[in-house]
C-alpha positions, 0 to 999 in steps of 0.5 A: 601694622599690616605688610604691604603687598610683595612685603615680608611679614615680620616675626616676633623672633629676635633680630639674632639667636638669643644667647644662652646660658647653663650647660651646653646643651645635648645633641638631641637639644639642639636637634630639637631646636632646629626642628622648631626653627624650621617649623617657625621659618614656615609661614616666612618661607611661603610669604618670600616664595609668595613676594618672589613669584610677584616680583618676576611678573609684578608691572607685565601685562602677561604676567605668568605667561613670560613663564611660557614665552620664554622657553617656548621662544628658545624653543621656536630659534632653535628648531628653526636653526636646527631643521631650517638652516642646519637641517642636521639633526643633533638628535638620533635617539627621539624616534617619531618624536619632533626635534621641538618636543624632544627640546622642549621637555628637556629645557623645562627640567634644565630650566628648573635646575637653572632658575633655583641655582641662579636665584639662590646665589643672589637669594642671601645679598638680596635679603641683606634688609631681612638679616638685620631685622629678623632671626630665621633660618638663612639656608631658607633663602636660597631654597625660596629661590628653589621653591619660587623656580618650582613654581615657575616650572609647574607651568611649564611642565603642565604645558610640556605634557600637554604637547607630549599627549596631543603630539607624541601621545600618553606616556607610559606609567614610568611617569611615576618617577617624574617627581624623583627625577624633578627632586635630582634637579632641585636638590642640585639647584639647592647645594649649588644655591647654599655654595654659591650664595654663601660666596656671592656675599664675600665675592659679589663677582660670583653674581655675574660668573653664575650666568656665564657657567650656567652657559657653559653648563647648558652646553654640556648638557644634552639638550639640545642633542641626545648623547648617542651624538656622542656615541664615537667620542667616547672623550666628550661622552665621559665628559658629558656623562659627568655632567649631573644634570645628564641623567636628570635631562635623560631620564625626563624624557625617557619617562615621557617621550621614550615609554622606558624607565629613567637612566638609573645609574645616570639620576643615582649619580646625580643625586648623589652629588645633589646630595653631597653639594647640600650637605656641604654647602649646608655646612659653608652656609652655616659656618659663614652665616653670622658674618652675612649681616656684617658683610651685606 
């Protein structure tokens, strides 16, 4: 029978895992099955990043272009707020480079971060249909929101770098390390999805906190302002030092507006707690997964 448009393809995979049967099979066995889930869970992976990205845009007339109007719109409020009514500049480390700019390029890597994370925490309530119909992978759907967000930031990021050549001019070859630097930001969107989204099917409240610290969060990140604002607080400079999505913001616009290679020990940190979130929200996922289809 064939899917309708924004629909899932079905698989001839079993509702649930098949039981097994014999001896328990060896490290390297279940090894190996895992790889041929994943392999499996492929083409279901594109269809749900597929119907994502046709869900945000399905019934607009602008379709993908609400992925630029937006960001350019918070943009526009606060440059106009920061250089018409707060003449002020909360930015002291961009040179030449325009305050909108210098925003700009830090919002489409937060944005990132952001869009994967707070899709991925409703990624697992919002799939319950799928749960008891098909056997896959889950910790594919919170990286379907990863990925779909990723998407959405392409645009974006091809139209930051095209304000940055016409405005600011050709960045450096440190632009190499964008890929590694849009990696960090995904990496943590994807624990932070796997933790959370595991919760959210327990505590459907945790749908509604995940906007109000992704605020919190965004104001703890300097993007609005550069971290030399900082440079007599040494308090709020730790503090914000912590923040992992720090050395992402920096290090982007290091690489495209600044001609210098990312903040290393900034990103390193935080890699390193995007990799620590996945690995231990892979484990909470997987404990808690055989409960989801019972609590959805």
């Amino acid at each position: 029978m064939p899917s309708t448009p924004g629909s899932v393809a079905p698989t001839s995979e079993p509702a649930s895992r098949p039981p097994r049967s014999g001896a328990e099979p060896t490290r390297k066995e279940r090894f190996a099955t895992t790889v041929l889930e994943y392999r499996a869970a492929r083409e279901l992976l594109r269809n749900l990043v597929r119907r994502d990205i046709k869900i945000q845009h399905r019934g607009t007339a602008l379709g993908a272009l609400w992925s630029l109007i937006t960001p350019i719109t918070t943009v526009a409020i606060y440059t106009f707020i920061f250089t018409v009514i707060m003449p002020a500049s909360p930015v002291r480390d961009a040179g030449n480079v325009p305050f909108a700019v210098y925003l700009f390029v830090g919002l489409t890597i937060w944005n990132l971060m952001q869009n994967g994370a707070i899709g991925g925490t409703s990624s697992v309530v919002g799939a319950g249909y799928l749960l008891s119909k098909v056997y896959f992978r889950r910790e594919i759907l919170p990286l379907t929101s990863v990925l779909s967000a990723f998407v959405t930031f392409l645009w974006e990021f091809g139209v930051a770098l095209i304000v940055v050549v016409v405005v600011v001019g050709i960045p450096s070859w440190h632009v190499v390390f964008v890929p590694l630097i849009v990696l960090v930001a995904m990496l943590l969107a994807f624990g932070i999805g796997l933790l959370l989204s595991t919760a959210a099917v327990f505590f459907r409240d945790v749908q509604h906190f995940i906007g109000i610290f992704m605020q919190m969060w965004f104001w703890g990140t300097p993007i609005i302002y550069s971290l030399n604002l900082l440079e007599h607080r040494p308090t709020f400079l730790n503090i914000v030092q912590l923040n992992p999505m720090t050395g992402v913001v920096v290090s982007l616009r290091n690489v495209l507006l600044m001609d210098a290679a990312p903040d290393w020990k900034l990103l390193g940190y935080g890699a390193v707690v995007g990799l620590v979130l996945v690995v231990v929200g892979f484990v909470v996922f997987r404990r808690n997964e055989r409960l989801f289809a019972e609590m959805i």
